[in-house]
N, C-alpha and C positions, 0 to 999 in steps of 0.2 A: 330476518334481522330485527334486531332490540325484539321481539316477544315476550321477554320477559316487561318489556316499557311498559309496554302494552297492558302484559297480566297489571301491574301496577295501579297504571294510570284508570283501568276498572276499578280495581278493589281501594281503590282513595273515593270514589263515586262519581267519575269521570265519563259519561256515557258515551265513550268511543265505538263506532261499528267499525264493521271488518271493511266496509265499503271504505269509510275516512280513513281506516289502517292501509290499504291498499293504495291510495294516493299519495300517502307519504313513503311509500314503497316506492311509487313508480317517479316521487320526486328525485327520491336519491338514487337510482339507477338511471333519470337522464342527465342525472350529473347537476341536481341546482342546488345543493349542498356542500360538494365539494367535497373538501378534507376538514371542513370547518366543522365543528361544535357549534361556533356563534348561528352558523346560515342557520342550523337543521333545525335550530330554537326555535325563529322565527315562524320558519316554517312550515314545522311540525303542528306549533302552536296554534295557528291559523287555517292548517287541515281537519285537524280534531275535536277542535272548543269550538262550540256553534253558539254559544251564549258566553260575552263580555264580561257578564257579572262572574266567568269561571276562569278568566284569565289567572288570577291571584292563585287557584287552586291548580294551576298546570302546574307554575310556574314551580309554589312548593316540591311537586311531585318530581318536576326535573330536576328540580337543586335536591332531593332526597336521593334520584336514580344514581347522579352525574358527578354527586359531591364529590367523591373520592378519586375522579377520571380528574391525572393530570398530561394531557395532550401535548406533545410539544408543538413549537409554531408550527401550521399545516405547512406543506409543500412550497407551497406560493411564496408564505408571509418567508419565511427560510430562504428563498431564492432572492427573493427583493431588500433580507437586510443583507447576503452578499454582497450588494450592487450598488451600498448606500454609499453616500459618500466618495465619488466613484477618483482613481488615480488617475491622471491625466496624462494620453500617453503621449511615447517620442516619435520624433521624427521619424518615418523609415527610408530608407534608400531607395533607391529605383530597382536595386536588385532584390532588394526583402521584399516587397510591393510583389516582382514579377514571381518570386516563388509562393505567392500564396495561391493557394489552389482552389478555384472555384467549386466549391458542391452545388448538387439539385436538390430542389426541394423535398426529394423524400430523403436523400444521404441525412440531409441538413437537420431533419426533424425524427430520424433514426438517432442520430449520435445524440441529441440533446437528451430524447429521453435515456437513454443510455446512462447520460453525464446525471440526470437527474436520478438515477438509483443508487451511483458510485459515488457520489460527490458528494462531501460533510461538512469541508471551512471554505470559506473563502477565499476567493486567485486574486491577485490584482497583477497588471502588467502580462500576464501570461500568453501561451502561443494556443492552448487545447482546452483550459476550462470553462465553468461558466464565470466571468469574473468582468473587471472595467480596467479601461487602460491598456490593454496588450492589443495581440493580433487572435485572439480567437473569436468564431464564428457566433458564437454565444455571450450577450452582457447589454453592455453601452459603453461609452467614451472611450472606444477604440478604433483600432483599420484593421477593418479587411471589405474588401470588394464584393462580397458575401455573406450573410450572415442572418441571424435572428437575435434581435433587440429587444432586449429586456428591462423595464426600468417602473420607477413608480416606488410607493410605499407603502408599509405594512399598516394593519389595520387594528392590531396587538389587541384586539379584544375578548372576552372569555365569558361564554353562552352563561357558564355557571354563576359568575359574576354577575350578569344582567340578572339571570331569573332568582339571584338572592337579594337583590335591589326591590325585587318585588314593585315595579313600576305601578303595575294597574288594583294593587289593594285598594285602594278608592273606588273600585267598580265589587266589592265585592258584597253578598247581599245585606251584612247587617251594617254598611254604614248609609249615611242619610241617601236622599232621593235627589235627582235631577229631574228637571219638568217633561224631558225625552221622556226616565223613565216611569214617571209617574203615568204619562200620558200611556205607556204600551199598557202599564198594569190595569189601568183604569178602563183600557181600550178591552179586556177580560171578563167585562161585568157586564154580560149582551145576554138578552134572551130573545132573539128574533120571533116575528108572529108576523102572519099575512094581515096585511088589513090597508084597508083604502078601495081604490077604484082596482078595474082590473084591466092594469094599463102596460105592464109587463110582458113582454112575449115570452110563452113556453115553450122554446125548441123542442124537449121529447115532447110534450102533447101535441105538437104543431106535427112535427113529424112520422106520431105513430097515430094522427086523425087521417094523414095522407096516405098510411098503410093501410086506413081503412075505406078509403074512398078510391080507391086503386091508383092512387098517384098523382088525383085533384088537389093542392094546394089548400087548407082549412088553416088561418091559422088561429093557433091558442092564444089568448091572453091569461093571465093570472093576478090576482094583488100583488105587490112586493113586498119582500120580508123588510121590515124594520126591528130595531131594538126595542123593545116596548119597556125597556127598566127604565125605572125613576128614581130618581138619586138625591134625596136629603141631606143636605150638608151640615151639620152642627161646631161650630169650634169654637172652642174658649178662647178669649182675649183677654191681656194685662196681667199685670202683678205679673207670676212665676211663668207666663207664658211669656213675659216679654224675652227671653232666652231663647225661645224657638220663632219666633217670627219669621224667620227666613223658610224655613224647611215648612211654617203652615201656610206662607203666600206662595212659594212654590205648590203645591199642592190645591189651592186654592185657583189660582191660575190655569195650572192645566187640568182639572177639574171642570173649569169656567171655560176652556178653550176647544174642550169636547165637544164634539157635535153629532156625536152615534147615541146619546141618552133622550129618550123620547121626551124627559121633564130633566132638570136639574134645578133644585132650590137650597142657597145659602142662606143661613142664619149664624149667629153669634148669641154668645151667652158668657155669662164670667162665672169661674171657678162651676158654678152647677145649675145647670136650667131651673128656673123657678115659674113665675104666673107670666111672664114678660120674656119674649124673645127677641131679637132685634136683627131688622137687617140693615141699619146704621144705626151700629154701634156708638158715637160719635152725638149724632143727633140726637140718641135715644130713641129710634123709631122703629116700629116691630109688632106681628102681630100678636096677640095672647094666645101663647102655647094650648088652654081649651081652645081658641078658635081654630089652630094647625089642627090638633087631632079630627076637629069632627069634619076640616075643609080635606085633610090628606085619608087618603084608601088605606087599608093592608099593605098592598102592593108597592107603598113605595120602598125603597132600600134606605134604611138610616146609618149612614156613616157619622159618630160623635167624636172629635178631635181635641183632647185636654191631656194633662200630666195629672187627674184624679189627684193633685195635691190642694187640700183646703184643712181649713179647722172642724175638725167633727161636728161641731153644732151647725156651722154651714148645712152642712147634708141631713144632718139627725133632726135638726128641731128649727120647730117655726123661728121666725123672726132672727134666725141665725144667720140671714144675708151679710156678706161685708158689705153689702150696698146699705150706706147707715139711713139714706132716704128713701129708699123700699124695702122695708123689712118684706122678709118672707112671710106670707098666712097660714103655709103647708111645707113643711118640707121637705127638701130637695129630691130625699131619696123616694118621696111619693110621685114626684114628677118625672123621674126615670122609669118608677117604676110602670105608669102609666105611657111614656113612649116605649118601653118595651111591650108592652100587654098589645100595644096597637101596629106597632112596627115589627114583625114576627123574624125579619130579616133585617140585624141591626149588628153592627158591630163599634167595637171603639179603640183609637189609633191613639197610641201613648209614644211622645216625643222625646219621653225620656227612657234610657238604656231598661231592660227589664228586672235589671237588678237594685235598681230604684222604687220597684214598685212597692216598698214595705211600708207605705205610712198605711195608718187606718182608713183611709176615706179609699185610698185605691184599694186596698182587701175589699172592702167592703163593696167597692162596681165592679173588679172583678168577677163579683158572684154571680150579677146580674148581666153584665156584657162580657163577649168574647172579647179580650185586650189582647193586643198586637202592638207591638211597635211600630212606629213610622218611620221603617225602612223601606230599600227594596222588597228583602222578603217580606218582610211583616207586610206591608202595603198585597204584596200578591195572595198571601194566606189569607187577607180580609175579604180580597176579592172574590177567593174561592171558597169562602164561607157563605159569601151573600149570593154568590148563586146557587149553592149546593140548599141554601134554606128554601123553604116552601112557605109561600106570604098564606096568611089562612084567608078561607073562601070566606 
């Protein structure tokens, strides 16, 4: 059944397995679907999509399969506006009363589904349909001495309609970051190494030393693996970045709230790193970027955080700081080009859309850094750039 969804929901780039295909199989054959469209959304959506950030692109793919499916109300929703509003019935005599004939409960739940394949408008007042008001065995606000009661209201909503509401595009990867998600992407930039004491116990070496001593008890210890990356924070503040502050202190934060990075160090800079880096910003206090390079290894990761928006001479020529009481001595683009030379695993997080990136100062660090956007994905494509790099020996 739906196979074809299936073929679909692959060829949109949806990575469904036959395993998640087969759950949504065996939802709607125990019946928790129903007759609805709205249920099987739900889900479906929830069997198949194992990443949130792909909510938005099910959703599309179901309002592409479903658009043209106009269902009428399922079963249920059809039987309960019957029932709405229901006629209030009359009196009956003692002799109508005695001729109503009790059914058992399989008669009882035989004729309904019966009524329920034959039956199209609504009874009110009646002796045999499903309806309110009369004397049949089937409805609400009626008599008989026997019966199955039906009542409640309809739910009148339409699966296609939700998923062209597109609820969850805000999870989808090119829009900004939450500190959850920054925190998983960030949680992605591990390079484990043993090192320390060797205070760890190794079940297989514990276990296959016992194989060796005929079943004497040895056991193994080992170091434990930790993350050994280090992580270089760099971000522009003021002027054109005061528009992204939120999405750099998010990032900043859970950055700051990591606890799997063997080192983690922030710094600030405005518009382009010069002889002065700072880590308050505010105070002016910071060490001098020669003192970072010769105190930092290869090894660390430089993550640099700006919109690459300044005035050319900012980056191209000395004394072209906007900082009118620190002219630049060298610049800018020499002190990039020097934390790349030293930081061989470096990348830089642009906060603006990438169709922005056309002034001259970002052409021109794009040539020198890998730019990314500070999205979800942009943020995971950084990630997997600064572990795929190799810091030089």
């Amino acid at each position: 059944m739906f196979l074809d969804f299936l073929t679909l929901l692959r060829k949109r780039g949806l990575k469904v397995s036959l395993t998640e295909w087969m759950g949504v199989m065996q939802a709607l054959e125990a019946g928790l679907c129903g007759e609805s469209l709205a249920r099987f959304h739900p889900i479906c959506r929830a069997l198949c999509v194992k990443d949130e950030a792909k909510f938005d692109e099910f959703d599309q793919v179901f309002l592409e399969y479903f658009r043209d499916v106009s269902p009428a109300p399922d079963l249920v929703e059809r039987v309960l506006q019957w029932l709405d509003n229901p006629v209030m019935p009359r009196d009956l005599t003692a002799e109508e009363l005695a001729r109503l004939r009790t059914l058992d409960s399989e008669e009882l739940a035989r004729r309904f589904r019966e009524l329920l394949e034959t039956q199209r408008e609504r009874h009110d007042g009646g002796r045999r349909y499903i309806g309110t008001g009369g004397t049949s065995p089937y409805g609400y606000g009626g008599r008989n001495p026997a019966g199955i009661r039906v009542g409640g209201g309809g739910g009148q909503r339409s699966a296609v309609r939700v998923a062209m509401r597109r609820s969850f595009r805000n999870l989808r990867d090119d829009h900004v970051l939450d500190v959850r998600q920054i925190g998983l992407a960030l949680r992605a930039l591990r390079r484990l190494s043993r090192e320390g004491a060797p205070e760890e116990l190794d079940l297989d070496g514990t276990i296959a030393q016992a194989g060796r001593n005929a079943g004497e008890i040895d056991l193994i210890f080992r170091r434990p693996r930790r993350n050994d990356v280090k992580l270089l924070l760099m971000m522009d503040v003021g002027g054109s970045m005061d528009d992204h502050v939120r999405v750099c202190e998010l990032l900043f934060s859970a950055a700051r709230a990591a606890r799997h990075f063997k080192a983690f160090r922030p710094l600030y800079f405005h518009n382009c790193p010069y002889e002065q880096l700072y880590a308050d910003m505010a105070m002016r206090k910071g060490p001098k970027t020669a003192d970072l390079l010769r105190e930092l290894d290869p090894s660390w990761c430089l993550m640099i955080v700006g919109d690459a928006a300044m005035a050319p001479s900012e980056l191209l020529e000395t004394g072209g700081s906007i900082d009118w009481y620190r002219p630049n001595a060298e610049p800018g683009v020499v002190w990039l080009q020097r934390l790349q030379a030293r930081f061989p695993r470096a990348v830089w997080l642009n906060p603006m859309s990438p169709d922005a990136w056309w002034s001259a100062t970002a052409r021109r660090i794009k040539q020198m850094f890998t730019m990314y956007p500070l999205t979800v994905g942009g943020l995971r494509d950084a990630v997997s750039k600064l572990r795929g790099a190799r810091a030089a020996a």
